[in-house]
C-alpha positions as CSV (number, residue, x, y, z in Angstrom):
1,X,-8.6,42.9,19.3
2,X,-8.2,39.2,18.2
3,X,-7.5,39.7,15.0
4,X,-4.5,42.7,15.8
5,X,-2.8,40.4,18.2
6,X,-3.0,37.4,15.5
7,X,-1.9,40.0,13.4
8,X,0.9,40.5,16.0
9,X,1.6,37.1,15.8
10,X,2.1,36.9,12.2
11,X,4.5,39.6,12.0
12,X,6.9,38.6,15.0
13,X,7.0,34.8,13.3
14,X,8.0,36.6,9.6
15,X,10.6,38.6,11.4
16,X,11.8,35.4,13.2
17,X,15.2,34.0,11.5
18,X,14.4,30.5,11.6
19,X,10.9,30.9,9.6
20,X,12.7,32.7,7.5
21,X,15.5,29.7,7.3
22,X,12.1,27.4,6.3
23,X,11.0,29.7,3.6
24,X,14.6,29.6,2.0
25,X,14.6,25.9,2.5
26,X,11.1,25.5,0.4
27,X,12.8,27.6,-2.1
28,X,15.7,25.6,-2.8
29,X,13.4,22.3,-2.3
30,X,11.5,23.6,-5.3
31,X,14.7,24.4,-7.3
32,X,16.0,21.0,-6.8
33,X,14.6,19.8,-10.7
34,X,16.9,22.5,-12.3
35,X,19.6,23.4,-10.2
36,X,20.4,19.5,-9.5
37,X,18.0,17.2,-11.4
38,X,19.9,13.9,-10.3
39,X,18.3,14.2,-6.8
40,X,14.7,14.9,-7.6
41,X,13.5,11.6,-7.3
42,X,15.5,11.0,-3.7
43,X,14.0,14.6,-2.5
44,X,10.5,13.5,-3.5
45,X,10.9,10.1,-1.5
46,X,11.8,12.1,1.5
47,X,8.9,14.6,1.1
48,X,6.5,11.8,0.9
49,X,7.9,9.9,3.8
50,X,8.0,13.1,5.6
51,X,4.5,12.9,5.4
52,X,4.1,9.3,6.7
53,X,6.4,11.0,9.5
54,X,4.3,14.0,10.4
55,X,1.9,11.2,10.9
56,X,3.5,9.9,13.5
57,X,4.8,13.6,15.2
58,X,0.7,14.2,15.5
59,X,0.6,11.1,18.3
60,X,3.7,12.1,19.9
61,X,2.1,15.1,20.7
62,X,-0.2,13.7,22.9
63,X,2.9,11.4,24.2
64,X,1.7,8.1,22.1
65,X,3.9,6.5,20.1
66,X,2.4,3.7,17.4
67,X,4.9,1.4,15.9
68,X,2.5,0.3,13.3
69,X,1.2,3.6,11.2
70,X,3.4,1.9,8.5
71,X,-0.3,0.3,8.3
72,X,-1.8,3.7,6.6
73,X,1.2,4.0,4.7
74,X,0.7,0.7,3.3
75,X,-3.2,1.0,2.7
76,X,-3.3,3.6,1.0
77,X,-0.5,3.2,-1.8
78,X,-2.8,-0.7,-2.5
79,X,-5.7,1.4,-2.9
80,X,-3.9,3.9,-5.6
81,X,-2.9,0.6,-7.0
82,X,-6.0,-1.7,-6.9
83,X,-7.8,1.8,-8.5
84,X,-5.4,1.9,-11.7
85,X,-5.4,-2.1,-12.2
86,X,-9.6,-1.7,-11.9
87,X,-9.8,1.4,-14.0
88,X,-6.6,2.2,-16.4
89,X,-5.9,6.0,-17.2
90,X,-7.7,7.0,-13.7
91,X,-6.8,10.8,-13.0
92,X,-3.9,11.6,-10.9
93,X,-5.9,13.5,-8.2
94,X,-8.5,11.0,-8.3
95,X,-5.7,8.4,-7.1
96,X,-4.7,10.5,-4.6
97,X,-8.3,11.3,-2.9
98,X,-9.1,7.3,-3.1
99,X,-5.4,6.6,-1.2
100,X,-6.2,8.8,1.7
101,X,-9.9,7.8,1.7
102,X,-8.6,4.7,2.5
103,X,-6.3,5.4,4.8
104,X,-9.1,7.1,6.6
105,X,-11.5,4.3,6.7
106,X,-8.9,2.4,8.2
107,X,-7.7,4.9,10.5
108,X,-11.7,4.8,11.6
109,X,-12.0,1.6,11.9
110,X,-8.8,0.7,13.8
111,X,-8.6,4.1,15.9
112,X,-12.4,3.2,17.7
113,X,-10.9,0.4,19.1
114,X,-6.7,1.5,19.9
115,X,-7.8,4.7,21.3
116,X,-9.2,2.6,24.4
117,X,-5.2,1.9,25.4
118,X,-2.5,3.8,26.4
119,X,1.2,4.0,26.6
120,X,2.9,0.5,25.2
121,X,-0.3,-1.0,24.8
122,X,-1.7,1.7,22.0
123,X,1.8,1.2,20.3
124,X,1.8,-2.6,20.1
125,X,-1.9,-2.6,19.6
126,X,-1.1,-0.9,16.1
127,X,1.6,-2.9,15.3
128,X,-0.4,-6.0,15.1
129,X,-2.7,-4.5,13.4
130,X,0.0,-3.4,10.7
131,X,1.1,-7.3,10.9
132,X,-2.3,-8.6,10.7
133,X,-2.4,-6.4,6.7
134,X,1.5,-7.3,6.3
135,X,-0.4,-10.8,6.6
136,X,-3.1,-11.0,4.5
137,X,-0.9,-9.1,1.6
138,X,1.4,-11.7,1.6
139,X,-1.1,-14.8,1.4
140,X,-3.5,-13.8,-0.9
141,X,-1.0,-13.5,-3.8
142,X,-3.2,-13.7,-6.5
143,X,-4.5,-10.5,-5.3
144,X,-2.4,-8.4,-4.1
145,X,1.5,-10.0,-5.8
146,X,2.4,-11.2,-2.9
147,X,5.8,-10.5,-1.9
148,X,6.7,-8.9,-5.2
149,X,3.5,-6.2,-4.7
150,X,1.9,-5.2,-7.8
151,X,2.4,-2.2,-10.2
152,X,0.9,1.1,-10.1
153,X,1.2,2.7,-13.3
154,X,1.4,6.7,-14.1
155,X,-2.0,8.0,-13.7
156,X,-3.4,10.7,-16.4
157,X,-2.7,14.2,-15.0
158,X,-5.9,16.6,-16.1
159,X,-6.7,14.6,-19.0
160,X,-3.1,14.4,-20.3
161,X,-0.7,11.1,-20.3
162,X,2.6,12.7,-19.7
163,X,6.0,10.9,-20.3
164,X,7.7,9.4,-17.5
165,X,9.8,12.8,-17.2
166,X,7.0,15.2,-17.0
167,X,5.2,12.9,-14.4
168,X,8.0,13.2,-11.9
169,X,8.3,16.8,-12.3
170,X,4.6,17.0,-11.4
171,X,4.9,14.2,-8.7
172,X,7.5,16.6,-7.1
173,X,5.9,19.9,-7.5
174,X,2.5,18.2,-5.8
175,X,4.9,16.7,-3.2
176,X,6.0,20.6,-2.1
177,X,2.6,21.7,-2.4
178,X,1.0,18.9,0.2
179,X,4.5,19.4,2.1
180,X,3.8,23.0,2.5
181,X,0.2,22.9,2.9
182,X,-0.3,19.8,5.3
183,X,2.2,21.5,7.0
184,X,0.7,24.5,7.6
185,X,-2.3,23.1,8.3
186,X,-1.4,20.5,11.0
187,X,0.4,23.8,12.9
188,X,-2.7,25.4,12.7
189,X,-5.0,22.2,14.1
190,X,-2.6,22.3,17.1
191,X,-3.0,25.6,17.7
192,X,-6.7,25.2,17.5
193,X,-9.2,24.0,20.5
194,X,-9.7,20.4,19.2
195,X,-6.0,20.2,19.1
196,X,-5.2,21.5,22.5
197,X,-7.5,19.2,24.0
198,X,-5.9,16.0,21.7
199,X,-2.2,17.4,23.3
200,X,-3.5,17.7,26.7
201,X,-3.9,13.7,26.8
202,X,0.1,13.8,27.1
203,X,0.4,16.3,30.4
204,X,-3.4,15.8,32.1
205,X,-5.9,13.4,30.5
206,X,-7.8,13.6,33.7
207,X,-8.3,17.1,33.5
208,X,-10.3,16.5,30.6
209,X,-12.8,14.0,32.2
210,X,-13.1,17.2,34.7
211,X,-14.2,18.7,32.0
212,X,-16.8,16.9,30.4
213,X,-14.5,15.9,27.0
214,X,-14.2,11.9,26.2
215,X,-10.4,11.7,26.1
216,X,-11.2,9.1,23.5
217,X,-12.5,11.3,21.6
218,X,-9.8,13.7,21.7
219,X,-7.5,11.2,20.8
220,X,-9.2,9.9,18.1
221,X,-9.6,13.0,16.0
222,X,-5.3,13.4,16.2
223,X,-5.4,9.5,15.3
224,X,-7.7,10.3,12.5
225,X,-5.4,13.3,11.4
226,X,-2.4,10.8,11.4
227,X,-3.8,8.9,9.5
228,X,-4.7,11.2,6.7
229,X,-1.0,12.5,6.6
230,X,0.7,8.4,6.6
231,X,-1.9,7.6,3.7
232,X,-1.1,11.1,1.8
233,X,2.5,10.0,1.7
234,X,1.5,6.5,0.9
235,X,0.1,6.8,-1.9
236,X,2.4,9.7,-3.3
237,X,5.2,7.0,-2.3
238,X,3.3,4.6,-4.6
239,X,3.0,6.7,-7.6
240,X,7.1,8.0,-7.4
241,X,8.1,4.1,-7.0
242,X,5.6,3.0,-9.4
243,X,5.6,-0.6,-7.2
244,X,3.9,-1.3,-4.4
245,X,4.4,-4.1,-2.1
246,X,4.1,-5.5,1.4
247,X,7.4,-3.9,2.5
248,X,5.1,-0.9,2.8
249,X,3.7,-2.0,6.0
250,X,5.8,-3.9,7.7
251,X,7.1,-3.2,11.3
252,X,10.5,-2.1,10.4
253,X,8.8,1.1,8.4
254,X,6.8,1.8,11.2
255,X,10.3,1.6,13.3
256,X,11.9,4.0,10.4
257,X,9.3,6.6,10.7
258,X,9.3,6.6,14.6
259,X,13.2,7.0,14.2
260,X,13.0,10.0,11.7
261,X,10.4,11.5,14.3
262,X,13.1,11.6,16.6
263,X,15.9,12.5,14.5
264,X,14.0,15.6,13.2
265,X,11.9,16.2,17.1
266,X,9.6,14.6,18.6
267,X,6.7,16.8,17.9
268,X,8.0,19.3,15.8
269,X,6.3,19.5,12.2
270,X,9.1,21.0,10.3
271,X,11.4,18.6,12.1
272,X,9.5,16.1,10.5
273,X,10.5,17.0,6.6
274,X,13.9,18.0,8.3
275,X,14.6,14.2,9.3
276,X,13.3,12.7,6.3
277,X,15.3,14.8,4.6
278,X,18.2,13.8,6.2
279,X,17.4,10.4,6.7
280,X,16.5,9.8,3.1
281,X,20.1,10.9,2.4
282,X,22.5,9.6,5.0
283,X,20.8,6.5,4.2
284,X,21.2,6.7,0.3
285,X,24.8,7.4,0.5
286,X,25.7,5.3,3.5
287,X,24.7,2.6,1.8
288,X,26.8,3.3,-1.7
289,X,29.8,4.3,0.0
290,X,29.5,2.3,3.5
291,X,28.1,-1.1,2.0
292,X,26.7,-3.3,4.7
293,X,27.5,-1.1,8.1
294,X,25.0,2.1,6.8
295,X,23.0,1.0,9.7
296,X,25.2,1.6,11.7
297,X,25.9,4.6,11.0
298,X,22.4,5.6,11.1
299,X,21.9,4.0,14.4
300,X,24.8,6.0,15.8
301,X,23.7,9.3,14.3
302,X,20.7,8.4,16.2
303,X,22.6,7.6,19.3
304,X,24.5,11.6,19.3
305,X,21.5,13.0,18.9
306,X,19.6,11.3,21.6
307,X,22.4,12.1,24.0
308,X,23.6,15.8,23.0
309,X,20.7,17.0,21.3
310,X,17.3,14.9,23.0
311,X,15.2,18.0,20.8
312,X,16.4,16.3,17.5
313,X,17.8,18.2,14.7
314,X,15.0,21.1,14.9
315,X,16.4,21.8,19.0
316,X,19.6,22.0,17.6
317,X,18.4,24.8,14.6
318,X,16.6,26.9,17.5
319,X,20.2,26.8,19.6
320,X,22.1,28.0,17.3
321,X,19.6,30.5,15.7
322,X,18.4,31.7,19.5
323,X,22.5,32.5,20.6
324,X,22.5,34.5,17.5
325,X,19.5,36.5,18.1
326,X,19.0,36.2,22.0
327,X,15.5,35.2,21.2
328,X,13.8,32.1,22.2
329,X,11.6,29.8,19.5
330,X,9.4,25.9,19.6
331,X,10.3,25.5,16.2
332,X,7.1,24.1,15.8
């Protein structure tokens, strides 16, 4: 019986013009290389910030907000780095895993003790703990570059040293893969048990004490997942930029992803990719063809959205795609 109405499920979401909206929008993400080559490398930053983003989406859904997850970010793109300096010609995948490991341990180690706080606290708490690494990059120069960060080259992919061409095209294609797939599978955690309990901490954290579940717990495991997804983009970040520095983790890319999360929906996965999207080029063009008042314009993009459209870009898909079909859809 389960497995029919899952079934069920399936079927009604496949039918459902918006998914089928996302499925078109993957497609011409993945055509981007041929159809219009000159904005790969501006579609792959988004995807990886996206990431970074999605991050962030995970805490909102338990109604915390962290203005330092810019912290992950950062960790793990100096552990891509510190890997290549220590061993030259390391395999791309292997750069990867060894990113997010590290964005894990420090998600571990930092999440036992923020998960204890609430509210303003939890968000300030993680931004001085961003600080505290935007700190220690910046002093120990001799380490780390200081200010002007420190290289990470092209990794080997399989064996193979490709050509700064070839690299991207992979960098891309493995940016739509973890897009789709951490995607997909950060959907399916909050449709699972452990993630119903993490999102409950937003409407009745009490409840769960009732219940016997350590709402610290809960929270943790979302923390932990954030934290996986900021150091995923990290690291990819570091490997399309080729340069890493301290910029990664300070509090004004924190402030950036929080903003895309609400520009795309608070809580909404796609949304996520949808605002980095969009951010990544409002920004890029603003700034060619606005000069010094693109942040401006950003700010008030912002500002429409949070007064006409409080859902972010995704609420505004869902209207326009529900009064066509009469049907109503989370977009999430």
């Amino acid at each position: 019986m389960s497995s029919t109405t899952e079934q069920r499920k399936v079927n009604a979401r496949m039918k459902n013009p918006l998914f089928l909206l996302w499925i078109i929008g993957i497609v011409a993400i993945a055509a981007v290389p041929f159809a219009m080559p000159s904005l790969q490398l501006l579609v792959s930053f988004a995807m990886a910030k996206g990431l970074g983003v999605l991050g962030v989406t995970v805490l909102l859904r338990a109604g915390q907000v962290s203005f330092g997850h810019a912290l992950y970010f950062g960790i793990s793109a100096y552990a891509g780095a510190f890997l290549m300096a220590s061993m030259p010609g390391t395999d791309f995948v292997i750069v990867l895993i060894a990113g997010t490991l590290g964005a894990v341990l420090a998600g571990l180690l930092v999440g036992l003790f923020v998960v204890r706080y609430r509210g303003i606290f939890f968000g300030m708490l993680n931004l001085a703990f961003s600080m505290i690494f935007w700190s220690i990059l910046e002093k120990f120069y001799h380490y780390t570059g200081g200010a002007d960060g420190i290289r990470l080259p092209r990794p080997m992919v399989l064996g193979n040293t490709l050509d700064h061409v070839q690299f991207e095209l992979v960098l891309f294609y493995t940016a739509v893969v973890l897009m789709v797939a951490l995607g997909w599978f950060t959907t399916r955690w909050f449709a699972s048990p452990v993630g119903q309990l993490f999102q409950t901490i937003k409407t009745n954290e009490t409840r769960l004490e009732y219940l016997g579940v350590s709402p610290r717990r809960a929270l943790l495991s979302g923390y932990l997942l954030s934290a996986v997804l900021c150091g995923v983009g990290g690291v990819m970040m570091g490997m399309a930029q080729g340069v890493v520095t301290p910029e990664y983790v300070w509090w004004v890319r924190s402030a950036e992803m929080v903003f895309i999360a609400v520009l795309g929906g608070a809580g909404s996965v796609q949304g996520a990719f949808l605002g980095a999207l969009i951010y990544e080029f409002v920004r890029t063009y603003a700034s060619v063809y606005a000069g010094d008042i693109w942040q401006m314009i950003l700010g008030g993009f912002l500002l429409i959205i949070i007064l006409f459209a409080p859902g972010g870009l995704i609420a505004i898909l869902n209207s326009l795609f529900n009064r066509g079909s009469g049907k109503g859809g989370t977009g999430k």
